[in-house]
N, CA and C of each residue as an Amber inpcrd file, in Angstrom:
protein
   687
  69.8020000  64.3080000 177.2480000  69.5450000  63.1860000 178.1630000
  68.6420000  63.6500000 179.2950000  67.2850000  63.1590000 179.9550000
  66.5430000  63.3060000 180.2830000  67.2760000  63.1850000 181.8520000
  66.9490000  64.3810000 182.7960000  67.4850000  64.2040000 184.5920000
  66.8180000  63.0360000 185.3060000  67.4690000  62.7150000 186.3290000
  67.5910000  61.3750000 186.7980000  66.5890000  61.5050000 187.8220000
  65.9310000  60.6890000 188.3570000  64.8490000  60.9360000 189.1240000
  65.6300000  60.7870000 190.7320000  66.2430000  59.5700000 190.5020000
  67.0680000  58.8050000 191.6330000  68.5560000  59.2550000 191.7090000
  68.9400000  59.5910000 193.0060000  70.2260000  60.4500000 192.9420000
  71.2620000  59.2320000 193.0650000  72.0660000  59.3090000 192.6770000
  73.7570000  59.1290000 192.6250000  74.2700000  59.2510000 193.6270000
  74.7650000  58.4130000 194.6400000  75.1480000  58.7740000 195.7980000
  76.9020000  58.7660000 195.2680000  77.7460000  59.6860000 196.1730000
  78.9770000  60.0960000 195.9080000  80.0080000  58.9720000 196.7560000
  80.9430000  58.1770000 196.4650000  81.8210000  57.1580000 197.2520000
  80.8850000  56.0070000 196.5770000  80.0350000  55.5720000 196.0710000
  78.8590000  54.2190000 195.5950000  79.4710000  53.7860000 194.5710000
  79.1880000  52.5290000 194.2890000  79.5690000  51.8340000 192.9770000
  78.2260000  51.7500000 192.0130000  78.2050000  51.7380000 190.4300000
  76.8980000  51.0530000 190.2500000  77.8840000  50.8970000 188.7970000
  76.6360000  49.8000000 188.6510000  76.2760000  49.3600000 187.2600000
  76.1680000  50.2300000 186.0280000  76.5860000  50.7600000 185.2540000
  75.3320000  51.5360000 184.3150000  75.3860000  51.1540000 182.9940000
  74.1570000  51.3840000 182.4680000  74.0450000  50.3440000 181.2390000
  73.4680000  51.4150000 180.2620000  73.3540000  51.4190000 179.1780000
  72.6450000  51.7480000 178.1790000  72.7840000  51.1880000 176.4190000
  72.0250000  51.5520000 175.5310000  71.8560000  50.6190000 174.4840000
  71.4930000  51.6130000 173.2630000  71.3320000  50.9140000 172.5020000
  71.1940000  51.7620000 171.0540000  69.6950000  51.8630000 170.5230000
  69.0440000  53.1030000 170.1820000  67.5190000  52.9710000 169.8780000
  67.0030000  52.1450000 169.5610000  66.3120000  51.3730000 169.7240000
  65.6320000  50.3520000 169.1060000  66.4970000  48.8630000 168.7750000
  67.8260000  49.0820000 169.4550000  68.6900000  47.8490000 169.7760000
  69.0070000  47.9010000 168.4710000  69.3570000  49.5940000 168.1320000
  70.6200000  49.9330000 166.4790000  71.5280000  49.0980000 167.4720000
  72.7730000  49.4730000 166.3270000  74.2900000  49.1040000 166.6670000
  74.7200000  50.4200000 166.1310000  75.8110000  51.2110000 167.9500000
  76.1820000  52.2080000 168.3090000  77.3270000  52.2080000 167.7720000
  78.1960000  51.0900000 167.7710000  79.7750000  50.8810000 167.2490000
  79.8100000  50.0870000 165.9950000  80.2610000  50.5720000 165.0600000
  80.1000000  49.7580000 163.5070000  81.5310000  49.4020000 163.3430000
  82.3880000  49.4910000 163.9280000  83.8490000  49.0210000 163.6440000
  85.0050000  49.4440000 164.6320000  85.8760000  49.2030000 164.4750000
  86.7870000  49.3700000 165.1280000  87.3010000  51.1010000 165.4170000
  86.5980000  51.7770000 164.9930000  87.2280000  53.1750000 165.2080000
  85.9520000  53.8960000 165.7290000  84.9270000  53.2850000 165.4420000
  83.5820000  53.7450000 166.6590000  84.1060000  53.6150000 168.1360000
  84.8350000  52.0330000 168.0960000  84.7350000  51.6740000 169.5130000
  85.9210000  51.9550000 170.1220000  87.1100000  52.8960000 169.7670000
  87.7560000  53.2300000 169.9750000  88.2850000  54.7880000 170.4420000
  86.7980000  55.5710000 169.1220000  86.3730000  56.4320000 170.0020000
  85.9050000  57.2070000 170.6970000  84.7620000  55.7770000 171.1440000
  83.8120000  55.7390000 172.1010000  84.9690000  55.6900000 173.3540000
  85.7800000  54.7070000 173.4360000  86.7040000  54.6500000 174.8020000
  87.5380000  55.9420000 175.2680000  88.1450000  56.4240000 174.1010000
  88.7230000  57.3070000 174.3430000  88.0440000  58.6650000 174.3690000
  86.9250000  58.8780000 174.2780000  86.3860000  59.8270000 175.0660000
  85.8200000  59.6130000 176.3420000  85.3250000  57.9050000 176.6080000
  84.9090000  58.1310000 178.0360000  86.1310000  58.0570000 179.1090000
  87.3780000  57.5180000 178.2340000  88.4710000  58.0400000 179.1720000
  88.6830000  59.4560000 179.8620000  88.7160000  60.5770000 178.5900000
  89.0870000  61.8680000 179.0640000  87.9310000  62.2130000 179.6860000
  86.8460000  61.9640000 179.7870000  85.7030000  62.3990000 180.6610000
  85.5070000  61.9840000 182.1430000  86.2940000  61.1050000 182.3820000
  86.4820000  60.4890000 183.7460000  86.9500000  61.4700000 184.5470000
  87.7240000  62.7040000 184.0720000  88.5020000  63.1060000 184.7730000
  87.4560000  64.7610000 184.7640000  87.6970000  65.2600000 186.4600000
  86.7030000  66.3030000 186.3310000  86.8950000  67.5150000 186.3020000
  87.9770000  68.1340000 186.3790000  88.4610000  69.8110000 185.3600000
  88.9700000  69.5220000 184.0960000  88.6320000  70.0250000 183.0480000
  88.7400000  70.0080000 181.8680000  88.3780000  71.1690000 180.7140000
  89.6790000  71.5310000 180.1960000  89.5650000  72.8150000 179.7070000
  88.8840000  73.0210000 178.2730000  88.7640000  71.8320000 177.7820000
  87.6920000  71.6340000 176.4770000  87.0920000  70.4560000 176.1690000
  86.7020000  70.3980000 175.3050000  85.5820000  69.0760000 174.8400000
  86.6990000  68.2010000 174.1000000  86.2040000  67.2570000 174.2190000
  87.1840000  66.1020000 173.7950000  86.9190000  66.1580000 172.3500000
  85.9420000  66.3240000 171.3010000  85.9940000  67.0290000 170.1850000
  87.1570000  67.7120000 169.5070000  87.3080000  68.6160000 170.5450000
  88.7610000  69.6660000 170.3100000  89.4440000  69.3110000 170.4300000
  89.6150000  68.4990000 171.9230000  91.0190000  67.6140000 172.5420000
  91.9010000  66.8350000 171.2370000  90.6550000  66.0550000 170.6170000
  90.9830000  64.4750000 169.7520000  91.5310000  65.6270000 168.7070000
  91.8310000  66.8160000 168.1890000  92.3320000  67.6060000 167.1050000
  93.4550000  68.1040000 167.3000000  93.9280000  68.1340000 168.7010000
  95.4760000  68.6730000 169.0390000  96.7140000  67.9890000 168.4050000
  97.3350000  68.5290000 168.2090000  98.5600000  68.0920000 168.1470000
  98.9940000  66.3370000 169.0600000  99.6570000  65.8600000 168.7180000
  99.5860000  64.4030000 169.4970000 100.7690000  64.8630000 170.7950000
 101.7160000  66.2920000 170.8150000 102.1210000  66.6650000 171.6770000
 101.8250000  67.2440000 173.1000000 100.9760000  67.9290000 172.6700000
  99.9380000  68.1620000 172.8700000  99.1560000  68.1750000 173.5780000
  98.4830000  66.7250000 173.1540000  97.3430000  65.6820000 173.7110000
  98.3620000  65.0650000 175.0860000  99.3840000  64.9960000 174.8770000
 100.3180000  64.2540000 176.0020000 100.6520000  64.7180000 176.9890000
 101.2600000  66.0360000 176.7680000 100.8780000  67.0480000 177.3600000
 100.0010000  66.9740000 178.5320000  98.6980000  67.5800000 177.9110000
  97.7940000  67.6740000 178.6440000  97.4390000  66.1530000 179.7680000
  97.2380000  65.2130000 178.4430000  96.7040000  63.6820000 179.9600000
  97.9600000  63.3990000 180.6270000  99.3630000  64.1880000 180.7110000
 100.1800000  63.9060000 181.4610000  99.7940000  64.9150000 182.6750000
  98.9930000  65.5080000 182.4270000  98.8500000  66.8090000 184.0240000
  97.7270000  66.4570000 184.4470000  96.6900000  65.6250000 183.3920000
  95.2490000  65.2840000 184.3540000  96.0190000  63.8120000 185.0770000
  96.8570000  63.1700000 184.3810000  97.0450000  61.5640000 185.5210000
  97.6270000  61.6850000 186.6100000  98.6960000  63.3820000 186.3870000
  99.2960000  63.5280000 187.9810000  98.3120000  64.3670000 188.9330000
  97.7870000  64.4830000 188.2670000  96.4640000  65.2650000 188.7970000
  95.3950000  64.3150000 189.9910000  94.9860000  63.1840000 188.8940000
  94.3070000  62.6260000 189.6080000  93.0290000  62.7210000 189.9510000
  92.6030000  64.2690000 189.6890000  90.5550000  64.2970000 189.9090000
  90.0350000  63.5190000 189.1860000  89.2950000  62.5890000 189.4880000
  88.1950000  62.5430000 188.9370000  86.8090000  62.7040000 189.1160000
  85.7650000  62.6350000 188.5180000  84.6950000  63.0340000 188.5650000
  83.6460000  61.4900000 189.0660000  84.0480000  60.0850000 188.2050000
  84.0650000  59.0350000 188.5540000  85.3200000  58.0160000 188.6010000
  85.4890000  57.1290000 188.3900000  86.5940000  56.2090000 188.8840000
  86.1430000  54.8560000 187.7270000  86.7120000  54.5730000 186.7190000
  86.1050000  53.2750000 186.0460000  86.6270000  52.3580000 186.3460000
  86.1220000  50.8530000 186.8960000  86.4630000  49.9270000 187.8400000
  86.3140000  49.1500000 186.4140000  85.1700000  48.8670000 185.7390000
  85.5040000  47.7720000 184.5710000  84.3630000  48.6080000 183.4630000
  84.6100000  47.9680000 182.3940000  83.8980000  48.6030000 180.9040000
  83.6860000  47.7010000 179.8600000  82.6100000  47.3970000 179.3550000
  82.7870000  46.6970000 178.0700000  81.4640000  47.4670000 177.2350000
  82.4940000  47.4670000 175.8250000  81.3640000  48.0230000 174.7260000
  81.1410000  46.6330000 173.7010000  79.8990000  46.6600000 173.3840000
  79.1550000  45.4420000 172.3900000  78.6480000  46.5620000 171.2520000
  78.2750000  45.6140000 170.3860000  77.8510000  46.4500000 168.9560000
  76.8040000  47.3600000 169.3080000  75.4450000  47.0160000 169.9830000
  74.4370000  48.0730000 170.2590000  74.3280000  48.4410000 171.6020000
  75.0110000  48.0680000 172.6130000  75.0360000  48.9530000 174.1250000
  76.3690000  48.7640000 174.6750000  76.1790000  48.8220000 175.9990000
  77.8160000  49.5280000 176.7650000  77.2020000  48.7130000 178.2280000
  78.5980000  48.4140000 179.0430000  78.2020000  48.4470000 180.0670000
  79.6900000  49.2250000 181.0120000  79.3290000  49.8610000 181.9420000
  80.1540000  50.4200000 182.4710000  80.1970000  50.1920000 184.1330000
  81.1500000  49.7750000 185.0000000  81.1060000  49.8590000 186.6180000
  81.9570000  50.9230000 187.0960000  81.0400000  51.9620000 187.4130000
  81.8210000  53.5130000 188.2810000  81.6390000  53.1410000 189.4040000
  82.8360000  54.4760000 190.1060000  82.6530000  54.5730000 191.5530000
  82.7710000  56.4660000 191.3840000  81.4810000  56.5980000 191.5530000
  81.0840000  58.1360000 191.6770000  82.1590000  58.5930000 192.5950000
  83.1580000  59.7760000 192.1490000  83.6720000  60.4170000 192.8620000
  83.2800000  62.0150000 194.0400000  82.5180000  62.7710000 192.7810000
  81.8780000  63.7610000 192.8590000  80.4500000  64.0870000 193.0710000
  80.1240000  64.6620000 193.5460000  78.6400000  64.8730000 193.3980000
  77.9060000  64.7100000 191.6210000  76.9090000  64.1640000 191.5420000
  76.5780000  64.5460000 190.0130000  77.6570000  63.5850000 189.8090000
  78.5930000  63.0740000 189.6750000  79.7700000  62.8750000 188.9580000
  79.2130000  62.0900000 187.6660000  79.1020000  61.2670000 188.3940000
  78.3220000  59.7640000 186.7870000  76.9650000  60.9400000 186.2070000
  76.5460000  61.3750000 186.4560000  75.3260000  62.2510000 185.4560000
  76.1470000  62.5590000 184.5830000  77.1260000  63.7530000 185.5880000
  77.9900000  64.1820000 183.8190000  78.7860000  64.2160000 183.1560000
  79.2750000  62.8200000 183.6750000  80.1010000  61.5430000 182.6380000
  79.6190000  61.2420000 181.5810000  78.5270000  60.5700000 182.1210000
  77.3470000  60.0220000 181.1010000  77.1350000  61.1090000 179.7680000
  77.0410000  62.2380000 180.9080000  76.1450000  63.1080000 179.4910000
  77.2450000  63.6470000 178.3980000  78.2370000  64.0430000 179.5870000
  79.4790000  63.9250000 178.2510000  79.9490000  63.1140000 177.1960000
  80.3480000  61.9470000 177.8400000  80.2800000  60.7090000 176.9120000
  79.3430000  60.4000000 176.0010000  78.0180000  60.8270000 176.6130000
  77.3020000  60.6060000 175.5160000  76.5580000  61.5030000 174.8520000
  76.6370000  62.7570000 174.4850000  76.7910000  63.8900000 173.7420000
  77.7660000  63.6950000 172.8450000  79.0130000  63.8120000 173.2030000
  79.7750000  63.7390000 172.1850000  80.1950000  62.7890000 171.7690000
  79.7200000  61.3490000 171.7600000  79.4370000  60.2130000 170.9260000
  78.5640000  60.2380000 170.4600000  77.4290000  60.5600000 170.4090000
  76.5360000  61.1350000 169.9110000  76.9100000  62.2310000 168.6760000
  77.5370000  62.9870000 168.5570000  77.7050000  63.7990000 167.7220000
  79.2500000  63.6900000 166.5910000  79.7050000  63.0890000 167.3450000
  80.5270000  62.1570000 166.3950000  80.2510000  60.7940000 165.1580000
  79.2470000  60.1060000 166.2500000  78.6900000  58.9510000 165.5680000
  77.4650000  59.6220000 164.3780000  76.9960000  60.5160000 164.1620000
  76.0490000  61.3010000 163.1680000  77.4440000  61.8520000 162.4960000
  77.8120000  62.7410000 162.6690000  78.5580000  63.3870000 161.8760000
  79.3110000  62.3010000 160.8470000  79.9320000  61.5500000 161.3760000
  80.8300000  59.9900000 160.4530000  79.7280000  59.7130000 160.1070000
  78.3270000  59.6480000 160.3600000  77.3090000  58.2960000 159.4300000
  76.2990000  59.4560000 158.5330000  76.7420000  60.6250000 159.1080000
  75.4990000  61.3600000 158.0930000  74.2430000  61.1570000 158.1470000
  73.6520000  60.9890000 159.2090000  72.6050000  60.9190000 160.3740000
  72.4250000  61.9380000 161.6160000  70.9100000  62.0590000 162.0330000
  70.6270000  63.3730000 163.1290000  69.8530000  62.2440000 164.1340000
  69.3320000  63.0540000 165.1500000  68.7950000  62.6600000 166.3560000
  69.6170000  61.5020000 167.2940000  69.2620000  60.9850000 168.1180000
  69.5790000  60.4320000 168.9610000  69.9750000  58.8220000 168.7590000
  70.8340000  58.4990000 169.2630000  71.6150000  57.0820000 169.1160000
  71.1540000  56.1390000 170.1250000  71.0210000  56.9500000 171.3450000
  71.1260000  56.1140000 172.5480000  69.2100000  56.0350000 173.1910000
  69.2290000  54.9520000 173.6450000  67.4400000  54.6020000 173.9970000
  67.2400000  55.2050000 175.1070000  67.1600000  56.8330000 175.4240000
  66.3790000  57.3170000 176.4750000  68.0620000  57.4780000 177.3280000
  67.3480000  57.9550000 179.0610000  68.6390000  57.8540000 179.7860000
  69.1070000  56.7010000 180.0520000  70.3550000  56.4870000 180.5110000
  70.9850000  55.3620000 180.9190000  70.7220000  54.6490000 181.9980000
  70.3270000  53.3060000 182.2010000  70.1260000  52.3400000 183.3150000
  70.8260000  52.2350000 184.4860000  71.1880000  52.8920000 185.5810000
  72.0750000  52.2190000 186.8610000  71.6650000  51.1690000 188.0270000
  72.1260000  50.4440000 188.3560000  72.4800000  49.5010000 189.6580000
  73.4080000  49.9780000 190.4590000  72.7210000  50.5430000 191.4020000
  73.5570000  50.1870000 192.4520000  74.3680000  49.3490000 193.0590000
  75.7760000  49.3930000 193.2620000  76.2080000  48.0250000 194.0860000
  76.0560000  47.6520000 195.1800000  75.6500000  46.9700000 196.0560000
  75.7730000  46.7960000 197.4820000  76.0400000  46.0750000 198.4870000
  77.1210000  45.3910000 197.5500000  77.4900000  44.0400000 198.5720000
  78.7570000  43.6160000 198.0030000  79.7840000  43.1920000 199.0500000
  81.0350000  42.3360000 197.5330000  80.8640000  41.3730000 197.1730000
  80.0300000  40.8740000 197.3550000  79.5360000  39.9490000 196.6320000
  78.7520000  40.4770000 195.2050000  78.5170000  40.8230000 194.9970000
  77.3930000  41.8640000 193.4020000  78.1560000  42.4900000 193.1690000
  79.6880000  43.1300000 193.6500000  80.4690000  43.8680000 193.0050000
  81.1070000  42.6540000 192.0400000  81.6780000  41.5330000 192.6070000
  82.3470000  40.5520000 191.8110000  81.4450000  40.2480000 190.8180000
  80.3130000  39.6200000 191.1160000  79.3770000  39.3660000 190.2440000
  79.0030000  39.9490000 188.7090000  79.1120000  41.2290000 189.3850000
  78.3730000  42.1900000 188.3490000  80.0230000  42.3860000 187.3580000
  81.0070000  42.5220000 188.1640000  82.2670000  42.4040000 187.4990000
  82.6280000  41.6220000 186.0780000  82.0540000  40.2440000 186.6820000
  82.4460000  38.5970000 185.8730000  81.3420000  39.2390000 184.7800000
  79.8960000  40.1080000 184.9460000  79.3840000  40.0540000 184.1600000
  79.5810000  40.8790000 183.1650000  79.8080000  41.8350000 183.1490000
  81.0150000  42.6410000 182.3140000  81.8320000  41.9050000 181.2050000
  82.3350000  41.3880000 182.1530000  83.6190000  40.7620000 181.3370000
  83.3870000  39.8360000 180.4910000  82.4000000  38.9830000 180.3630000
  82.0190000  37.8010000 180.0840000  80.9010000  37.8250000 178.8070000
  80.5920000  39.1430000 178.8170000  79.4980000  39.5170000 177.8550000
  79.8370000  39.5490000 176.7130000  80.8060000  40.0450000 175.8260000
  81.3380000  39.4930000 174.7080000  81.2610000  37.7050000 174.4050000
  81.5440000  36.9390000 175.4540000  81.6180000  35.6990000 175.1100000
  79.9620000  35.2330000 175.6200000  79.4420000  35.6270000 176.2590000
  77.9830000  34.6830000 176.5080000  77.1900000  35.0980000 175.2850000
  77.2400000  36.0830000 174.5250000  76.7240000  37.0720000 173.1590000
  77.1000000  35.7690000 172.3540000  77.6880000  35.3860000 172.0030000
  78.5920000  34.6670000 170.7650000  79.1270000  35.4850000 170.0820000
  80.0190000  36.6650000 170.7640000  80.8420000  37.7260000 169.7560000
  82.3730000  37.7500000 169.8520000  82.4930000  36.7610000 170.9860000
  83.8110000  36.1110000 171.6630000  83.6030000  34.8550000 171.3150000
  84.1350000  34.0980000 170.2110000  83.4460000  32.7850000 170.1100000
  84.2880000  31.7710000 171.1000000  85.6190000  31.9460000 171.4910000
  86.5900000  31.3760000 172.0880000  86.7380000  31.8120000 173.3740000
  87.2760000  31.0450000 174.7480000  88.0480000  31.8220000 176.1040000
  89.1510000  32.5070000 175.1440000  89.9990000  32.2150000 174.4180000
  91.0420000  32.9880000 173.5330000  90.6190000  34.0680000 173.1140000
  89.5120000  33.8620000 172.5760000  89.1960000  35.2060000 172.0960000
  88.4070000  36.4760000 172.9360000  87.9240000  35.9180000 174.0500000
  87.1510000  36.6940000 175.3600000  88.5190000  37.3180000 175.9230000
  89.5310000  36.7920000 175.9620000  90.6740000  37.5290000 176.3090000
  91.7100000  38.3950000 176.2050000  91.2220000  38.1700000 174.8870000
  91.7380000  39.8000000 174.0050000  90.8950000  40.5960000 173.1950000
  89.4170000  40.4040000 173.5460000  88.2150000  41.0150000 173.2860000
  88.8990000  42.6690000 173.5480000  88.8660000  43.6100000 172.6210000
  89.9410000  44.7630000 172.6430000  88.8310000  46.0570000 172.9240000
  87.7450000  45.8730000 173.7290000  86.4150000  46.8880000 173.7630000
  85.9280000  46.6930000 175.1620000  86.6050000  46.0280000 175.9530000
  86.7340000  45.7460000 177.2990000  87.7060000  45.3840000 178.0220000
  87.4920000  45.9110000 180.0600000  88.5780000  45.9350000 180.6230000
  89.2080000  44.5490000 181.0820000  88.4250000  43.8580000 180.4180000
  89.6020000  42.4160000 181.0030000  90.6180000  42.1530000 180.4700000
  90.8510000  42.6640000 179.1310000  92.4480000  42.4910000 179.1810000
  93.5760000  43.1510000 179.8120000  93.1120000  43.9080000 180.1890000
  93.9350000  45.0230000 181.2710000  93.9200000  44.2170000 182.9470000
  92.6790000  43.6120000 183.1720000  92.7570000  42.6970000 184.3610000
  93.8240000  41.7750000 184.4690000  93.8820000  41.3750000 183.1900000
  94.4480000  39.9840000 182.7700000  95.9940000  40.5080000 182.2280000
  96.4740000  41.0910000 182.0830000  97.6030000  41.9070000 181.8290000
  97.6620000  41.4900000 180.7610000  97.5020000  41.6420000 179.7150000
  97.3290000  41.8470000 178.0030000  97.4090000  42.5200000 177.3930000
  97.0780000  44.0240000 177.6960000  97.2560000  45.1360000 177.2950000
  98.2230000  46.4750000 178.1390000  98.7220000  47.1740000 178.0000000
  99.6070000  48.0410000 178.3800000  98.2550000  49.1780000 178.3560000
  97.2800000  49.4950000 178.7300000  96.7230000  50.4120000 178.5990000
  96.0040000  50.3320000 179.7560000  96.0500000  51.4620000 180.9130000
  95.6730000  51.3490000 182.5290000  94.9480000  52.4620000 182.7180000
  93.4210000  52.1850000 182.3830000  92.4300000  52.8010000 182.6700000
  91.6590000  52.7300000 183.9620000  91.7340000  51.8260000 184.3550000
  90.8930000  51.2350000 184.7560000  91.3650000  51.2670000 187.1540000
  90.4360000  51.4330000 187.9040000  90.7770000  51.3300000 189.2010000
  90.6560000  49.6890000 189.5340000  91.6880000  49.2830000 189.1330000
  91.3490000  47.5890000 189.1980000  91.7490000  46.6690000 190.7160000
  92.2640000  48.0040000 191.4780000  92.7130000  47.4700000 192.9640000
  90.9960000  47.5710000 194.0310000  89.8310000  48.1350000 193.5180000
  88.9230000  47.5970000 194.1410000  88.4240000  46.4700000 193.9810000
  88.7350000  45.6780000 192.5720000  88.3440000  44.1310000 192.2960000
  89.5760000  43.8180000 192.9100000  90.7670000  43.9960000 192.6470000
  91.7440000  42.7900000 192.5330000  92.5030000  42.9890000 194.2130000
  91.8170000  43.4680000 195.0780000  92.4630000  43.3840000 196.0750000
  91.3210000  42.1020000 197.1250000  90.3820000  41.7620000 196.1010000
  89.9440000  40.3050000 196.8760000  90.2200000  39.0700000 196.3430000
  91.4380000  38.9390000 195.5750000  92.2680000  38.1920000 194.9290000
  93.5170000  38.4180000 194.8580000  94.0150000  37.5410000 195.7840000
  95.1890000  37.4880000 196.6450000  96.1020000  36.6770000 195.6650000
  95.8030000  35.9230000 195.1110000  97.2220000  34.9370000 194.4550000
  96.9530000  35.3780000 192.8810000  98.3400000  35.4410000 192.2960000
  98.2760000  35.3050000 190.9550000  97.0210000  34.2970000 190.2410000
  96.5250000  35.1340000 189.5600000  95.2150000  34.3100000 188.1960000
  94.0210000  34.0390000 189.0340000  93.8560000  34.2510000 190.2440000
  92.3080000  34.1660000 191.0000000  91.9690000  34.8230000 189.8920000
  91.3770000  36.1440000 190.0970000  90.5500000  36.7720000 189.4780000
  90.3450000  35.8110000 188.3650000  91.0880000  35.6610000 187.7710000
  91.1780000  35.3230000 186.2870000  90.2400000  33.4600000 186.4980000
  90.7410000  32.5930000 187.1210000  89.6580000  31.3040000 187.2070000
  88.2050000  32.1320000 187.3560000  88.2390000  32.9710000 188.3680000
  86.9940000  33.8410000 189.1660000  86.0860000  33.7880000 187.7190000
  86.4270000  34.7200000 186.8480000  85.9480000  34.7440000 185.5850000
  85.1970000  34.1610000 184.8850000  86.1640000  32.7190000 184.4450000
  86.0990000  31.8680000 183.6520000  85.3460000  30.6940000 183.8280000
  85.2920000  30.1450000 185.2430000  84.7150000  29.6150000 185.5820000
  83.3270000  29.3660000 185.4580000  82.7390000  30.7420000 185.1940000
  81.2290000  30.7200000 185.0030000  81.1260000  30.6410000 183.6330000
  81.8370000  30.7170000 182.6960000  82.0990000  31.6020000 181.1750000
  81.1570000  30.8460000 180.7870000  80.5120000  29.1010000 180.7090000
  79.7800000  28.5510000 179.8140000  78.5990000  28.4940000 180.2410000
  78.2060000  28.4620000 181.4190000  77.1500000  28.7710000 182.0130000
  76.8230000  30.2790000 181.8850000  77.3030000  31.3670000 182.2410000
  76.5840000  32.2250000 181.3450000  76.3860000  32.6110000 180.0730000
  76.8050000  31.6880000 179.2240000  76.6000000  31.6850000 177.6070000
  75.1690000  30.7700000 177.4490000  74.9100000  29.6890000 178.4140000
  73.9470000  29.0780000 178.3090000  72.8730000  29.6810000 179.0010000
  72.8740000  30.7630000 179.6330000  72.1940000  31.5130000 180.7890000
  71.5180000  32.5320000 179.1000000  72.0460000  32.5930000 178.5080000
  72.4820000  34.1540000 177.7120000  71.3420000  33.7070000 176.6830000
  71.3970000  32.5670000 175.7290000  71.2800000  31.5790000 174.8080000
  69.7960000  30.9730000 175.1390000  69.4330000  30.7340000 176.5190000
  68.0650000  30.5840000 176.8470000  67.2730000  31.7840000 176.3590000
  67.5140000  32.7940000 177.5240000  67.1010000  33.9320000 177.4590000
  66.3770000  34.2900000 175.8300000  67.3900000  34.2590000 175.1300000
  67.2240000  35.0550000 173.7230000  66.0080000  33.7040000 172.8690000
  66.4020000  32.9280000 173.1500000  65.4040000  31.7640000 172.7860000
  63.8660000  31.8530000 172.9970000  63.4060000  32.2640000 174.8930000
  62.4590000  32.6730000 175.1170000  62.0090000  33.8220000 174.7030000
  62.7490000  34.9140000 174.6630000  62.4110000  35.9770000 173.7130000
  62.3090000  35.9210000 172.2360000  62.6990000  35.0150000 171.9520000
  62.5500000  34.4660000 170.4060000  61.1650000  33.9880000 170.1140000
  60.7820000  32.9500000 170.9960000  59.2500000  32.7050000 170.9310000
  58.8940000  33.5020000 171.8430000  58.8860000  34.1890000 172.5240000
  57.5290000  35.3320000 172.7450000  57.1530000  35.6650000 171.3200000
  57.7590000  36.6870000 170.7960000  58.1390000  37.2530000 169.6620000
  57.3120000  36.4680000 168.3530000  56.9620000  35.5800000 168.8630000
  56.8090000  34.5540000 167.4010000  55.3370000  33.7450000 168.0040000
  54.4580000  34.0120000 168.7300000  53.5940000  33.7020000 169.6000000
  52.4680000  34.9450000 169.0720000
């Protein structure tokens, strides 16, 4: 992965995005995207005595073990506030803990998804299109924003065809927002502490859900006729 020109400030939120060469598809099923998550889980955290390669081969005692001493632990390197993976890119909202921290998240995560995803497909070179995209956050207002947009991207895609089904979309953190899942990755008290009553967040969401499907649906249309021009 190519060094960043623009530094990473440490305590910042951003955006970061990236996609599949030539807009491949990075996750082909349910055990790509599973573990794609579960390595950018163990990479969140910033002492670590091997590669998650090795980690994912331990014993399942083990493995418990160990993420029972990094959660009382507590370092991390970044902080994941929300996440969603789609068939050919990712979107992720950190809060850089460390210096560097999100660089070498990123590069971890994506090294060794990278070398997992070849090894299962029997394929070489590179998966991912160049380095990864960040936004800065800088307002709470664009933190929510950028939040809803996260979340919502499965369903403005048409890959969530239902609100039912955007809600247990199982490759992003809104079901964990939404208490659906028993699985707590995620630092969800920097969103959810500007939503004071039960299910804000959750209207917060939804509310936009068809309008950015129609936001989504233009877009690809005009790029459809460029394309065809």
């Amino acid at each position: 992965m190519p060094i960043r020109i623009d530094p990473l400030v440490p305590g910042e939120i951003y955006h970061i995005i990236n996609r599949g060469v030539a807009s491949m598809p990075i996750f082909l099923d349910d055990l790509h995207y599973r573990h794609a998550l579960e390595t950018a889980f163990y990479y969140r955290y910033k002492i670590l005595s091997q590669r998650y390669s090795y980690f994912s081969r331990m014993p399942r005692l083990d493995k418990s073990d160990i993420l029972l001493k990094l959660n009382q632990a507590k370092e991390y390197c970044v902080e994941i506030i929300a996440y969603c993976l789609m068939p050919n890119h990712f979107h992720f909202l950190l809060k850089q803990i460390t210096e560097n921290g999100i660089s070498s998240f990123m590069l971890k995560f994506s090294d060794s998804y990278t070398r997992y995803f070849n090894t299962k497909n029997k394929r070489i070179g590179p998966i991912f299109q160049g380095r990864f995209k960040s936004v800065r956050v800088e307002s709470e207002q664009q933190l929510l924003h950028v939040s809803r947009y996260i979340h919502l991207n499965p369903y403005s895609s048409g890959i969530a065809k239902t609100i039912a089904d955007l809600k247990d979309y199982p490759y992003s953190s809104l079901p964990e927002y939404l208490g659906n899942t028993k699985d707590l990755f995620c630092q969800k008290d920097i969103i959810s502490s500007y939503f004071r009553k039960p299910g804000a967040y959750e209207d917060f969401i939804f509310s936009q859900a068809d309008h950015q499907r129609s936001l989504s649906i233009i877009k690809h249309l005009l790029l459809e006729n460029l394309e065809t021009e």
